[in-house]
mmCIF file of the N, C-alpha and C atoms, coordinates in Angstrom:
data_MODEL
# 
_entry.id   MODEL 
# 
loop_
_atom_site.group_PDB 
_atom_site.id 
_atom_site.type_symbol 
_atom_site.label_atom_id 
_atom_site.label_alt_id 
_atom_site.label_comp_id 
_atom_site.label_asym_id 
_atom_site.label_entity_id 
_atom_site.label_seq_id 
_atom_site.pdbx_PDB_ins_code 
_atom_site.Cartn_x 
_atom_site.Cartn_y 
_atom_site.Cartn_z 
_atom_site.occupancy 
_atom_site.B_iso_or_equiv 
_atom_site.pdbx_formal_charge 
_atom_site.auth_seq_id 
_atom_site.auth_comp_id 
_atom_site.auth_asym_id 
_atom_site.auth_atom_id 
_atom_site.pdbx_PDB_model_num 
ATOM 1   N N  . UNK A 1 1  ? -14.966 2.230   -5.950  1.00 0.00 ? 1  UNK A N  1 
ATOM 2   C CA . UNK A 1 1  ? -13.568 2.117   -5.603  1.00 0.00 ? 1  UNK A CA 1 
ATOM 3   C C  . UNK A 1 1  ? -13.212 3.249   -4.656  1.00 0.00 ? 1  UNK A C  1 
ATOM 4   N N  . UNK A 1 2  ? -12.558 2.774   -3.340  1.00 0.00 ? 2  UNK A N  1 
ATOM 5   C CA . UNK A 1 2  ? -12.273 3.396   -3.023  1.00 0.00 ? 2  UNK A CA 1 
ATOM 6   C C  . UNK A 1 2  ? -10.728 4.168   -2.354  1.00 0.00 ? 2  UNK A C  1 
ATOM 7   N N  . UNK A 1 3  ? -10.378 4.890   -2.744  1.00 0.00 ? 3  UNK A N  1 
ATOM 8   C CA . UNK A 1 3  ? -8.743  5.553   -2.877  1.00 0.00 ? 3  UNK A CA 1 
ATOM 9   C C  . UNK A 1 3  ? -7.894  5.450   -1.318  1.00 0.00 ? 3  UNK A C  1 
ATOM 10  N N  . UNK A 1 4  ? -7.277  5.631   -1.001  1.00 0.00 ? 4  UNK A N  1 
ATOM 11  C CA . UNK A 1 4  ? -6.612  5.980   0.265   1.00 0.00 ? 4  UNK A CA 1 
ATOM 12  C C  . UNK A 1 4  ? -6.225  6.945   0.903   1.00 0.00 ? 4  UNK A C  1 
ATOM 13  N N  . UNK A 1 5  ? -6.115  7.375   1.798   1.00 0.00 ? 5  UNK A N  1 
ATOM 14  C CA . UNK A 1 5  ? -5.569  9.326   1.641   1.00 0.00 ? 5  UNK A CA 1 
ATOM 15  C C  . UNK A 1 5  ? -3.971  9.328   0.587   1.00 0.00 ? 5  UNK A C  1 
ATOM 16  N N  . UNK A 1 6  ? -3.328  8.516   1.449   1.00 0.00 ? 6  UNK A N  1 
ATOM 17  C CA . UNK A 1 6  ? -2.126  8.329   0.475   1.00 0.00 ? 6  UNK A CA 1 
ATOM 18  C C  . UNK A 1 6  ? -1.735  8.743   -0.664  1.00 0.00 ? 6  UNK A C  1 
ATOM 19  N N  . UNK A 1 7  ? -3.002  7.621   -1.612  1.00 0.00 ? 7  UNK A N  1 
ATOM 20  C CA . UNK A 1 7  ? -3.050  7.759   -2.603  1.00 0.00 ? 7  UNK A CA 1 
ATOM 21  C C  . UNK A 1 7  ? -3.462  8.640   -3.336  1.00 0.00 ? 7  UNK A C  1 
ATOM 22  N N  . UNK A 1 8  ? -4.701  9.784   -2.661  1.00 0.00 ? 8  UNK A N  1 
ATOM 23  C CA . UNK A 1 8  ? -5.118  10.844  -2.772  1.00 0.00 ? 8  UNK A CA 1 
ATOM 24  C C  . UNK A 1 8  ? -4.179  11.702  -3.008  1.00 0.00 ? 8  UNK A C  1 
ATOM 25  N N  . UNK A 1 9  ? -2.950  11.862  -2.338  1.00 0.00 ? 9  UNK A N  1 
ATOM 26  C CA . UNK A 1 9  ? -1.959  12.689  -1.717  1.00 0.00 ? 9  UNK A CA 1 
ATOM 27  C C  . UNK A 1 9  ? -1.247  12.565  -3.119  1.00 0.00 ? 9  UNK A C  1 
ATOM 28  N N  . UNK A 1 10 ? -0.560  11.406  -3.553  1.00 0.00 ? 10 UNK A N  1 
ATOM 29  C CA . UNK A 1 10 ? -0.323  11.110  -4.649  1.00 0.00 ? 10 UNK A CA 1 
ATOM 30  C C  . UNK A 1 10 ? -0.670  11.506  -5.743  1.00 0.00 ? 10 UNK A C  1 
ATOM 31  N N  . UNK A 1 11 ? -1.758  11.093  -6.333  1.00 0.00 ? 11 UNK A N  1 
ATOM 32  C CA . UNK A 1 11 ? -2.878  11.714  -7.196  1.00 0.00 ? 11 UNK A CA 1 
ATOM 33  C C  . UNK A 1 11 ? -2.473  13.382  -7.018  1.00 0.00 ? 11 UNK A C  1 
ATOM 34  N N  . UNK A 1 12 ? -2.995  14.362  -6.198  1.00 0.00 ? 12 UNK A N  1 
ATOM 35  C CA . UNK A 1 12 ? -2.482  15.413  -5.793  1.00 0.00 ? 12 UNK A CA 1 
ATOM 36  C C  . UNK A 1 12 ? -1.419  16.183  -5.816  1.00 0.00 ? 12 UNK A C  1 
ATOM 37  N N  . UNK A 1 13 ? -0.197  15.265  -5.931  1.00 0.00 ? 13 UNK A N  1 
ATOM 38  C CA . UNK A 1 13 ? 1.289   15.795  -6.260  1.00 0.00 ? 13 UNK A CA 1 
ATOM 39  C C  . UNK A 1 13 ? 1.183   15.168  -8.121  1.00 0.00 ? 13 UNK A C  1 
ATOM 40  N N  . UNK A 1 14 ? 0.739   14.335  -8.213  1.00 0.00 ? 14 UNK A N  1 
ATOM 41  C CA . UNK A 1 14 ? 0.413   14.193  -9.770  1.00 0.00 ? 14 UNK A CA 1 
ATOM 42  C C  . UNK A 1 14 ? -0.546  15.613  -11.138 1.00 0.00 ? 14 UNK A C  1 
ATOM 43  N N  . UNK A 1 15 ? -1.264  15.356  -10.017 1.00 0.00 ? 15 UNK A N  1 
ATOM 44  C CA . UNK A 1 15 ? -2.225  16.709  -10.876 1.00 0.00 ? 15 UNK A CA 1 
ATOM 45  C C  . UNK A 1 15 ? -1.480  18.089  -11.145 1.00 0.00 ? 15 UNK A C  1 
ATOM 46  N N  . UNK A 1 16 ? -1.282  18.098  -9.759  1.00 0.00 ? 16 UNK A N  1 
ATOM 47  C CA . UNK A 1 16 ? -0.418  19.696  -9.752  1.00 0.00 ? 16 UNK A CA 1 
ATOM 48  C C  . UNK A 1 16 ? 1.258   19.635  -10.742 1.00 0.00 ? 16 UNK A C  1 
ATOM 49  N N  . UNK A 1 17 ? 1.826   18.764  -10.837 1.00 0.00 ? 17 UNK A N  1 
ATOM 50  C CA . UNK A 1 17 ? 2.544   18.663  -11.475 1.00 0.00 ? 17 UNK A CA 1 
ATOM 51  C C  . UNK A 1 17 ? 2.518   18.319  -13.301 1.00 0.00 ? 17 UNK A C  1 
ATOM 52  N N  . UNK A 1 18 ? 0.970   17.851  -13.262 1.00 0.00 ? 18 UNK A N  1 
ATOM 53  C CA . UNK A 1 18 ? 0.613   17.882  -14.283 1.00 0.00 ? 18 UNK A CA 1 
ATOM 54  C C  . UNK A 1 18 ? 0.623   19.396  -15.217 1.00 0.00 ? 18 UNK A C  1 
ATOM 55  N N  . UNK A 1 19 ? -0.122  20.170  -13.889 1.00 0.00 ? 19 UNK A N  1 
ATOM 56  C CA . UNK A 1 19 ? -0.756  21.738  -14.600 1.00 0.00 ? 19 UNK A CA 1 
ATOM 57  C C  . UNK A 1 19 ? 0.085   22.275  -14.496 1.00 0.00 ? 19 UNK A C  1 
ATOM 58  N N  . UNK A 1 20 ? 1.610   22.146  -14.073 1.00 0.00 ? 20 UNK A N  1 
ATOM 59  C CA . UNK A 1 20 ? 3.365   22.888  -14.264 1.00 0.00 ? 20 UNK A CA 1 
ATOM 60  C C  . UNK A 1 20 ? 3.149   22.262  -15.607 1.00 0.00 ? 20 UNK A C  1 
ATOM 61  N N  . UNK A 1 21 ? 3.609   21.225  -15.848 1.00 0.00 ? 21 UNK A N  1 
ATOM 62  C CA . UNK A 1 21 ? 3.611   21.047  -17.280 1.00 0.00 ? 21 UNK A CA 1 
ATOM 63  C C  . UNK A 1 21 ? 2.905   21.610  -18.141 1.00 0.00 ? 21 UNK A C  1 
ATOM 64  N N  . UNK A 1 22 ? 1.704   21.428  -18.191 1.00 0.00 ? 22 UNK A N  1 
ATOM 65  C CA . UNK A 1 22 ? 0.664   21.960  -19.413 1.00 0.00 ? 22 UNK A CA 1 
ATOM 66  C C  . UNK A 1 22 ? 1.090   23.818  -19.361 1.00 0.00 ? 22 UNK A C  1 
ATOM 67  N N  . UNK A 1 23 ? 1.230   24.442  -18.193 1.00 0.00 ? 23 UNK A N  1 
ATOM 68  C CA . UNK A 1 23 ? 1.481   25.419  -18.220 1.00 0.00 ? 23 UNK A CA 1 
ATOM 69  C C  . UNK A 1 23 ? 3.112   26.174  -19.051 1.00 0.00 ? 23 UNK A C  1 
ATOM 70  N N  . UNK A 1 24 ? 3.922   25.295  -18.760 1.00 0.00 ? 24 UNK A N  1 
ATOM 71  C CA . UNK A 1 24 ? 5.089   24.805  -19.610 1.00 0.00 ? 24 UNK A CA 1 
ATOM 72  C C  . UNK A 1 24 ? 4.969   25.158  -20.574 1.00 0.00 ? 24 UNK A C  1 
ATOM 73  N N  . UNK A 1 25 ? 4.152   24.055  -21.292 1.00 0.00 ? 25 UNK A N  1 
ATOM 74  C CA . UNK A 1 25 ? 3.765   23.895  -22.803 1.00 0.00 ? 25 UNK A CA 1 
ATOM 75  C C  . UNK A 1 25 ? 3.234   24.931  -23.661 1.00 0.00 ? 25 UNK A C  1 
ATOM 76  N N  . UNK A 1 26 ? 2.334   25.826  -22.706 1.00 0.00 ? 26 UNK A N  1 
ATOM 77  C CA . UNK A 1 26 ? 1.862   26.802  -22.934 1.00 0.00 ? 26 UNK A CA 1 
ATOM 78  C C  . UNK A 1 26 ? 2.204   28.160  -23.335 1.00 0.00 ? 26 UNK A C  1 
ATOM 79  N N  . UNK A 1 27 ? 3.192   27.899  -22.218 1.00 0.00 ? 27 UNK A N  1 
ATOM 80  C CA . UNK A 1 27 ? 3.996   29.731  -22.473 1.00 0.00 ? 27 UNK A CA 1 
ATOM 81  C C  . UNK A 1 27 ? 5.045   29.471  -23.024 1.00 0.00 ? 27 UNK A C  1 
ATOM 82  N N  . UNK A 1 28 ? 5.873   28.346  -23.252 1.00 0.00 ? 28 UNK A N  1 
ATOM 83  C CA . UNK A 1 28 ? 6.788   28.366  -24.002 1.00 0.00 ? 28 UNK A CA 1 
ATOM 84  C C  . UNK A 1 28 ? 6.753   27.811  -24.718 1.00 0.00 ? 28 UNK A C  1 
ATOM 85  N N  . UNK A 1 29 ? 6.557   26.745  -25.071 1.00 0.00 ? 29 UNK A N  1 
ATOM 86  C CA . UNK A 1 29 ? 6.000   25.600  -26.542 1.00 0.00 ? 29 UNK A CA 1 
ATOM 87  C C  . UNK A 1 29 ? 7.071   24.694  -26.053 1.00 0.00 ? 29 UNK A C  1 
ATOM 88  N N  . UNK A 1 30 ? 7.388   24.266  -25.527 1.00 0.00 ? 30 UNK A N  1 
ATOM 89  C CA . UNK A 1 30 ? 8.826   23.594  -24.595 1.00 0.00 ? 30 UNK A CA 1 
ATOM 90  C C  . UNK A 1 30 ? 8.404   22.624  -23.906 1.00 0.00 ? 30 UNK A C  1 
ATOM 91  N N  . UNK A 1 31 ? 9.305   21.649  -23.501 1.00 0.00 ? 31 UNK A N  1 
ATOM 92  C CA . UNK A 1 31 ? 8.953   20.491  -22.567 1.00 0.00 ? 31 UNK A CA 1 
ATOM 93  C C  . UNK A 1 31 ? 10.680  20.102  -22.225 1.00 0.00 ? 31 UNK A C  1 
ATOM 94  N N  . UNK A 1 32 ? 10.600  20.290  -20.803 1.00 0.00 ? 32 UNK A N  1 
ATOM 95  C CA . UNK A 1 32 ? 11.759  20.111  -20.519 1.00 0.00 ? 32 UNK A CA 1 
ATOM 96  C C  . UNK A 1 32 ? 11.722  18.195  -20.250 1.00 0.00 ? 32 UNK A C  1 
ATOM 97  N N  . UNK A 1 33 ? 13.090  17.553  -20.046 1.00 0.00 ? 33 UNK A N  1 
ATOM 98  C CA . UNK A 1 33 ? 13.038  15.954  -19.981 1.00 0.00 ? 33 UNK A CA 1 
ATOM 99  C C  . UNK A 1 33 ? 12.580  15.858  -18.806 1.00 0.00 ? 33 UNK A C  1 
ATOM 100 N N  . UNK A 1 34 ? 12.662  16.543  -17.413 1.00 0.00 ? 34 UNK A N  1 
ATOM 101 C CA . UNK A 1 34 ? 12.251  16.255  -16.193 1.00 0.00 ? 34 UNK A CA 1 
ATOM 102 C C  . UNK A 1 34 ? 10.332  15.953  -16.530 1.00 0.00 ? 34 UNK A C  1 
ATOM 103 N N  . UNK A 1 35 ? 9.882   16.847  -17.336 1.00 0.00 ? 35 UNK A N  1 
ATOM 104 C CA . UNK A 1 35 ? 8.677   16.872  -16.841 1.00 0.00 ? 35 UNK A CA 1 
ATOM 105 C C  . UNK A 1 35 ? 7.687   15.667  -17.967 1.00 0.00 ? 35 UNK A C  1 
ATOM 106 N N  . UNK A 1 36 ? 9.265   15.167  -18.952 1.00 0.00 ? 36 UNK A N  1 
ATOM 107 C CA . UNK A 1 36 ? 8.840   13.601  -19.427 1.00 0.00 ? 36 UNK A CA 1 
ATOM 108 C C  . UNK A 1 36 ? 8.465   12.084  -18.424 1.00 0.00 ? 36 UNK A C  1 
ATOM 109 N N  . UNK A 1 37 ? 9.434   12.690  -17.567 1.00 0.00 ? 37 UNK A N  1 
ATOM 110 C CA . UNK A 1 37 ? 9.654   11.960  -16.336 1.00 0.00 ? 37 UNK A CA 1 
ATOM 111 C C  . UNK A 1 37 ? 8.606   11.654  -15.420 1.00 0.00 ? 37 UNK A C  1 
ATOM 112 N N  . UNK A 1 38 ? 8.170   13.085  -14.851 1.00 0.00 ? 38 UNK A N  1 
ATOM 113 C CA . UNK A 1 38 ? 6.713   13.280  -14.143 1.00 0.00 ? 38 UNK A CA 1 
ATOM 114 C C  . UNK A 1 38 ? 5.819   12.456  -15.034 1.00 0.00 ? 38 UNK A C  1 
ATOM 115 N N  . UNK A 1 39 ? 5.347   12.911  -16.048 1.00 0.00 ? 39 UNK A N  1 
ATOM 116 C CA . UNK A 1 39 ? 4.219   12.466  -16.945 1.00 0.00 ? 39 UNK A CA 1 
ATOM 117 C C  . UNK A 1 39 ? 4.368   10.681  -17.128 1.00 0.00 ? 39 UNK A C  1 
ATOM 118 N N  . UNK A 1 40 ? 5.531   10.209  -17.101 1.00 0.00 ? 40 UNK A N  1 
ATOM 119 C CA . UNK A 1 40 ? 5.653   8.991   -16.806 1.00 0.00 ? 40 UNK A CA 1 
ATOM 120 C C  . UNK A 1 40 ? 5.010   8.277   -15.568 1.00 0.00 ? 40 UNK A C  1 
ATOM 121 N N  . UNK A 1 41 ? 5.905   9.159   -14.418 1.00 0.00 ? 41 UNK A N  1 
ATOM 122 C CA . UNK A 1 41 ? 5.736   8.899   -13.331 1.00 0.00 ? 41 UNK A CA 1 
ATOM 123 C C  . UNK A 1 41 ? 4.100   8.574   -12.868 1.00 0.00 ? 41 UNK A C  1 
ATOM 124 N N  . UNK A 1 42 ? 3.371   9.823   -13.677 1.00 0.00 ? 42 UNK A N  1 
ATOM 125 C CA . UNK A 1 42 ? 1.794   9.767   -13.485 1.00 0.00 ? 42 UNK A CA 1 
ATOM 126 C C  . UNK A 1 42 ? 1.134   8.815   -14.304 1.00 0.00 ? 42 UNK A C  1 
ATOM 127 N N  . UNK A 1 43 ? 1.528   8.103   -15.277 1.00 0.00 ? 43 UNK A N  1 
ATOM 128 C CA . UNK A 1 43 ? 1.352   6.859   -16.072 1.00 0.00 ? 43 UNK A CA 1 
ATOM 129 C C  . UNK A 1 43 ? 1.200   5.520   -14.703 1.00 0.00 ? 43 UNK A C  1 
ATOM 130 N N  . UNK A 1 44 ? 2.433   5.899   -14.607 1.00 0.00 ? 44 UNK A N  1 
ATOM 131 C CA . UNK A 1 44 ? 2.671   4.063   -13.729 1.00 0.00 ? 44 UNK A CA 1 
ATOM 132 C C  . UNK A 1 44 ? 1.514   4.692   -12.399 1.00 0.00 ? 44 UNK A C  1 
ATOM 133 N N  . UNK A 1 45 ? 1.897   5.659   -12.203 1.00 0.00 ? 45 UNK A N  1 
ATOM 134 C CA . UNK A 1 45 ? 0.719   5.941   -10.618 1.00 0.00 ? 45 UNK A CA 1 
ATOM 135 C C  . UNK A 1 45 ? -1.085  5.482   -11.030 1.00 0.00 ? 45 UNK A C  1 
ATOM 136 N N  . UNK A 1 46 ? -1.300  5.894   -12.000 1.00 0.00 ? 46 UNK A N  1 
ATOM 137 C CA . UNK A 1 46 ? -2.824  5.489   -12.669 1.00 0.00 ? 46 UNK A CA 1 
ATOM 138 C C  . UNK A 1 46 ? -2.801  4.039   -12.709 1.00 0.00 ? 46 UNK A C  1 
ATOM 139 N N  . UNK A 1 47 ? -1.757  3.318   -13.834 1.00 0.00 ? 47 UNK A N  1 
ATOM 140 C CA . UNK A 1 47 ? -1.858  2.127   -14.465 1.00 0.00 ? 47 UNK A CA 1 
ATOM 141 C C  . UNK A 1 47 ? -2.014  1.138   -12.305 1.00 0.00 ? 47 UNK A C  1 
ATOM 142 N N  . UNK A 1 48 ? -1.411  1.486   -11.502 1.00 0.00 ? 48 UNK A N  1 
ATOM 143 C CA . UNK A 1 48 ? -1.159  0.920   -10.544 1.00 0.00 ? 48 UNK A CA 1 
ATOM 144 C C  . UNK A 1 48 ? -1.840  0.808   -9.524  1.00 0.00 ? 48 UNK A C  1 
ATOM 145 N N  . UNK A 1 49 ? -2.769  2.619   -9.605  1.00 0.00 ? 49 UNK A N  1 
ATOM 146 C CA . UNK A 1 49 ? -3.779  2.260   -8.902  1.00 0.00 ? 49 UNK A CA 1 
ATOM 147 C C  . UNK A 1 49 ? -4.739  2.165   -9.188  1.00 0.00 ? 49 UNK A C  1 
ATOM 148 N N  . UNK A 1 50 ? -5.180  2.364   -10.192 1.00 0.00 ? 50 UNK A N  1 
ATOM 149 C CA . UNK A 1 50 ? -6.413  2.286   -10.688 1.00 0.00 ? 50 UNK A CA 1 
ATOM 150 C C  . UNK A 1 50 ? -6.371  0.999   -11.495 1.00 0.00 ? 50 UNK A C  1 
ATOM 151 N N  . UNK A 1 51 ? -5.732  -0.090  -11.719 1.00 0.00 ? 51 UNK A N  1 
ATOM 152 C CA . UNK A 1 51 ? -5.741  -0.709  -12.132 1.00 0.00 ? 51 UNK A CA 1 
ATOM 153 C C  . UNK A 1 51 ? -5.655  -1.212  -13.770 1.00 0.00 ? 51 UNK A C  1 
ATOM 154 N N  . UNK A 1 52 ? -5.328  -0.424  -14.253 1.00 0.00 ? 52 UNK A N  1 
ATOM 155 C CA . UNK A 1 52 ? -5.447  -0.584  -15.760 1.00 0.00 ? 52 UNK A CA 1 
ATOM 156 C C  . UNK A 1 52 ? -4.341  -1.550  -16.169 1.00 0.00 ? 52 UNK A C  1 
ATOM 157 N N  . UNK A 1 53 ? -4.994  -2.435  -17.310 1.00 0.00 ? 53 UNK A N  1 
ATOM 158 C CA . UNK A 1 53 ? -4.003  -3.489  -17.563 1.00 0.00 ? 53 UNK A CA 1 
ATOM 159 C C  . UNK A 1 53 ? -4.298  -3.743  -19.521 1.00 0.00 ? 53 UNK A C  1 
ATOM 160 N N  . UNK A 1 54 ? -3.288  -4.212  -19.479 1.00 0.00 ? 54 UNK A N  1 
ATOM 161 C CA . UNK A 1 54 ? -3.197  -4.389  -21.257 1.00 0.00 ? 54 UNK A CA 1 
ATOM 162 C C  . UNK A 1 54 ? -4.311  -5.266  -21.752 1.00 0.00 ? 54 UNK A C  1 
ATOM 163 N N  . UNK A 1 55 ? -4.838  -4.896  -23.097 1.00 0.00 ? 55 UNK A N  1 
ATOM 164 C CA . UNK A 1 55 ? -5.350  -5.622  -23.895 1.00 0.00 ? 55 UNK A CA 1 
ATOM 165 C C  . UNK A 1 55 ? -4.711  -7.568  -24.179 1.00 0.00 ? 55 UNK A C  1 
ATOM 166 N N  . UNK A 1 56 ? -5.665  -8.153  -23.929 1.00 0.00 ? 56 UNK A N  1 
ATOM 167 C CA . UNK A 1 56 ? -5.107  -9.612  -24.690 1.00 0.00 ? 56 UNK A CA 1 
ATOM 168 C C  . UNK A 1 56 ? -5.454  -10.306 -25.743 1.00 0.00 ? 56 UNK A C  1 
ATOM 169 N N  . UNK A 1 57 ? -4.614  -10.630 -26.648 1.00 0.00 ? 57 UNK A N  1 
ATOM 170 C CA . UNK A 1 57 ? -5.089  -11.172 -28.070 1.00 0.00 ? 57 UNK A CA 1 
ATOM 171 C C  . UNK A 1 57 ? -5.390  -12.070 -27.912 1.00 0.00 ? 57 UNK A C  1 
ATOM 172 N N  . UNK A 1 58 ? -5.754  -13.305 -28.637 1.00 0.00 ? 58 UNK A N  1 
ATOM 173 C CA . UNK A 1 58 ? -6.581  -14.503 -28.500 1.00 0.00 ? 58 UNK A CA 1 
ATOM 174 C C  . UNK A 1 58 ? -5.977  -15.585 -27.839 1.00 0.00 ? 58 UNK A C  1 
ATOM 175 N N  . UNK A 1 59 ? -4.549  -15.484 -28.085 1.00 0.00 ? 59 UNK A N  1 
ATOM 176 C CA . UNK A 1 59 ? -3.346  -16.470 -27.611 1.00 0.00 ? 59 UNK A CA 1 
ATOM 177 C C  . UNK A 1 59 ? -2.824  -15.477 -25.881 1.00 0.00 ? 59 UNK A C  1 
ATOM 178 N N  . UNK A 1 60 ? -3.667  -14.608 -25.167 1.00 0.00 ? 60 UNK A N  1 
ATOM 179 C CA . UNK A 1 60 ? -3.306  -14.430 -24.591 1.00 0.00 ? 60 UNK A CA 1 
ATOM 180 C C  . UNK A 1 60 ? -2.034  -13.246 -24.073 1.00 0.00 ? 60 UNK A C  1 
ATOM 181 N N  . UNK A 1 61 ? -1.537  -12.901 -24.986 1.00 0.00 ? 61 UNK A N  1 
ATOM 182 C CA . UNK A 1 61 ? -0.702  -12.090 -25.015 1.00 0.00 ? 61 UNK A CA 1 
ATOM 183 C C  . UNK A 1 61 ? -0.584  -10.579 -24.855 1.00 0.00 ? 61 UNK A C  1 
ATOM 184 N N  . UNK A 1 62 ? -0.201  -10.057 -23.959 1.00 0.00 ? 62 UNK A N  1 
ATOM 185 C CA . UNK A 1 62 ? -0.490  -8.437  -24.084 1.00 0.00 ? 62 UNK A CA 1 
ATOM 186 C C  . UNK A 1 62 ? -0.247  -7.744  -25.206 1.00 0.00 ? 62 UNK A C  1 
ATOM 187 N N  . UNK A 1 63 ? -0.593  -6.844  -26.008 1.00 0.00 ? 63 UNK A N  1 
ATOM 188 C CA . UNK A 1 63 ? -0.907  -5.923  -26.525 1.00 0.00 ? 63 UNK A CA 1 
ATOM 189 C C  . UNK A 1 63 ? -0.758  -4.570  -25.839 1.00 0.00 ? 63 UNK A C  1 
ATOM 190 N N  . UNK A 1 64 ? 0.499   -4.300  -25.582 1.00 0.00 ? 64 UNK A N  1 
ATOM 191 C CA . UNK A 1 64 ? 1.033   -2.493  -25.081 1.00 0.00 ? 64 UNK A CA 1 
ATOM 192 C C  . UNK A 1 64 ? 0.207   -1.554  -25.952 1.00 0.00 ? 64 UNK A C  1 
ATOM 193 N N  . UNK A 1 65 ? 0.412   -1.911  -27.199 1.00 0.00 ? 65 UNK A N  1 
ATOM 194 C CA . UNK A 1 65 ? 0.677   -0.976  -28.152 1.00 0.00 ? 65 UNK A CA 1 
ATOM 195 C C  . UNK A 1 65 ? -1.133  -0.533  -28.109 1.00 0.00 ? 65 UNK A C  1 
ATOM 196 N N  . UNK A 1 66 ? -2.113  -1.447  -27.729 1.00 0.00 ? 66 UNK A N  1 
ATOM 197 C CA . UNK A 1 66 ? -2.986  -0.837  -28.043 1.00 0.00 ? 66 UNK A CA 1 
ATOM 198 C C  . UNK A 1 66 ? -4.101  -0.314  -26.729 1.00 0.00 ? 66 UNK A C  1 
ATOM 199 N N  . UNK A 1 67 ? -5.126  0.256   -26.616 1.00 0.00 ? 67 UNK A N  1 
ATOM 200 C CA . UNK A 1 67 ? -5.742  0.981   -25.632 1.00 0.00 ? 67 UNK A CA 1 
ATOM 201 C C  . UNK A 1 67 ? -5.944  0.161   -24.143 1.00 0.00 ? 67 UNK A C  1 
ATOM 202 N N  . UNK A 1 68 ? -5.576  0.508   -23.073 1.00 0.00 ? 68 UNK A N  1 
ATOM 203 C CA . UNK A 1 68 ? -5.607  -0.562  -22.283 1.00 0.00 ? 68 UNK A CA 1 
ATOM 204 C C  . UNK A 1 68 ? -7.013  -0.375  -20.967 1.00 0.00 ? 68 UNK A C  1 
ATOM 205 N N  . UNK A 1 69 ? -7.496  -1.410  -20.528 1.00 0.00 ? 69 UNK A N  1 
ATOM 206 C CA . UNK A 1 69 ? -9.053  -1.485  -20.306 1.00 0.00 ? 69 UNK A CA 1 
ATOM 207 C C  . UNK A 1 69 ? -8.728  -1.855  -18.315 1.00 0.00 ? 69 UNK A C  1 
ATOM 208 N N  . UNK A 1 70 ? -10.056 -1.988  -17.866 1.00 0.00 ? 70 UNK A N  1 
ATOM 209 C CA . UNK A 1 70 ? -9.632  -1.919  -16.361 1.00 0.00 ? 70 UNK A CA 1 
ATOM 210 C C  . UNK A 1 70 ? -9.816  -3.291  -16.742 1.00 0.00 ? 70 UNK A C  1 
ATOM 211 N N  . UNK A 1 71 ? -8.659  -3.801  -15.135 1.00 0.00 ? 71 UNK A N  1 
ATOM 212 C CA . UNK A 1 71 ? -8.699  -5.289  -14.776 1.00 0.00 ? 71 UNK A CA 1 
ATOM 213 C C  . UNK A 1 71 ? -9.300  -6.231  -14.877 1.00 0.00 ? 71 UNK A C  1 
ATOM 214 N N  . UNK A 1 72 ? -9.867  -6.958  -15.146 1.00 0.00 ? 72 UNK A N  1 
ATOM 215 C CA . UNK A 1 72 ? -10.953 -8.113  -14.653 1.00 0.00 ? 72 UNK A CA 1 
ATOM 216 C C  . UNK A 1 72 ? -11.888 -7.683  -15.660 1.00 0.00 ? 72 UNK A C  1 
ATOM 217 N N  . UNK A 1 73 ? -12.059 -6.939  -16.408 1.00 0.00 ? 73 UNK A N  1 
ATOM 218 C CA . UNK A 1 73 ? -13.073 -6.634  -17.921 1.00 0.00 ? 73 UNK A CA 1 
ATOM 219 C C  . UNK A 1 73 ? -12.633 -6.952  -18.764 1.00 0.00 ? 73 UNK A C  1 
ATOM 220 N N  . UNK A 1 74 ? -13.261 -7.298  -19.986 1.00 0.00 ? 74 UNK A N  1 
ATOM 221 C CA . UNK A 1 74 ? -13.445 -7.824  -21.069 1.00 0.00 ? 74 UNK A CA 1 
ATOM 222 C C  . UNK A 1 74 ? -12.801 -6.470  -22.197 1.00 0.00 ? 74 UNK A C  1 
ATOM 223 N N  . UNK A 1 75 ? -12.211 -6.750  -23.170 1.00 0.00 ? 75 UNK A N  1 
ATOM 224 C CA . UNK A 1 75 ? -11.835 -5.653  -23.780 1.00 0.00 ? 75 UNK A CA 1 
ATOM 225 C C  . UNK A 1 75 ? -12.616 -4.264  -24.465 1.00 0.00 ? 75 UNK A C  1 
ATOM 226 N N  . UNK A 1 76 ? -12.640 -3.370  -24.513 1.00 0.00 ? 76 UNK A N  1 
ATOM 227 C CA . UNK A 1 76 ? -13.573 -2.358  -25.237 1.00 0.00 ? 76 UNK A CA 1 
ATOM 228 C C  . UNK A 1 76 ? -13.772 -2.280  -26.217 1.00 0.00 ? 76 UNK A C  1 
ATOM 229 N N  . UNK A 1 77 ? -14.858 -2.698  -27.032 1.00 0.00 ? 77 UNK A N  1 
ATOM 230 C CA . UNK A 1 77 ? -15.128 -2.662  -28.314 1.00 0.00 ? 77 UNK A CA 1 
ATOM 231 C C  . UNK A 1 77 ? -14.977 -1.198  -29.179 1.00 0.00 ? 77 UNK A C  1 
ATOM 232 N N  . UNK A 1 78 ? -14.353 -1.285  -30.039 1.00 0.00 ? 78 UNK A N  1 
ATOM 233 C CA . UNK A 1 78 ? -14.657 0.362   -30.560 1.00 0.00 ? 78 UNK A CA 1 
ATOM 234 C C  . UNK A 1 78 ? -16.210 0.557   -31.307 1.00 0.00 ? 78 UNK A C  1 
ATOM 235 N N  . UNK A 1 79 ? -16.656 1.711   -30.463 1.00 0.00 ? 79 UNK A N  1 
ATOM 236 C CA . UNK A 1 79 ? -17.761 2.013   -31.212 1.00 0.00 ? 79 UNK A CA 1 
ATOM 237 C C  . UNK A 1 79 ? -18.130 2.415   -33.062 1.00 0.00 ? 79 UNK A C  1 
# 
């Protein structure tokens, strides 16, 4: 697979905003709502480009709630 600069760029403002947070967390034990936001934000950026999509039960139906697998694959068995 291959990324885009774009998306690179993306990814990139994701990471670094990631390690504000964790750093956050760190020195203060705190999480402000903005940086619920980011961490969201870096959810939908993964799920979108990288493709990740929900589990389906037998009838077809997504399954949020449980671990979600790349596109076009078959679900992950737990070891």
């Amino acid at each position: 697979m291959e990324l885009t600069h774009e998306q690179r760029l993306e990814f990139l403002k994701s990471y670094n905003d990631l390690r504000n947070i964790l750093q956050t967390l760190w020195e203060c034990q705190d999480l402000w709502m903005s940086d619920l936001r980011k961490l969201e934000d870096l959810q939908s950026t993964m799920h979108r480009t990288l493709k990740f999509v929900p589990q389906t039960d037998d009838d077809g139906r997504s399954m949020h709630y449980s671990d979600w697998v790349l596109a076009g694959e078959k679900e992950i068995e737990d070891a």
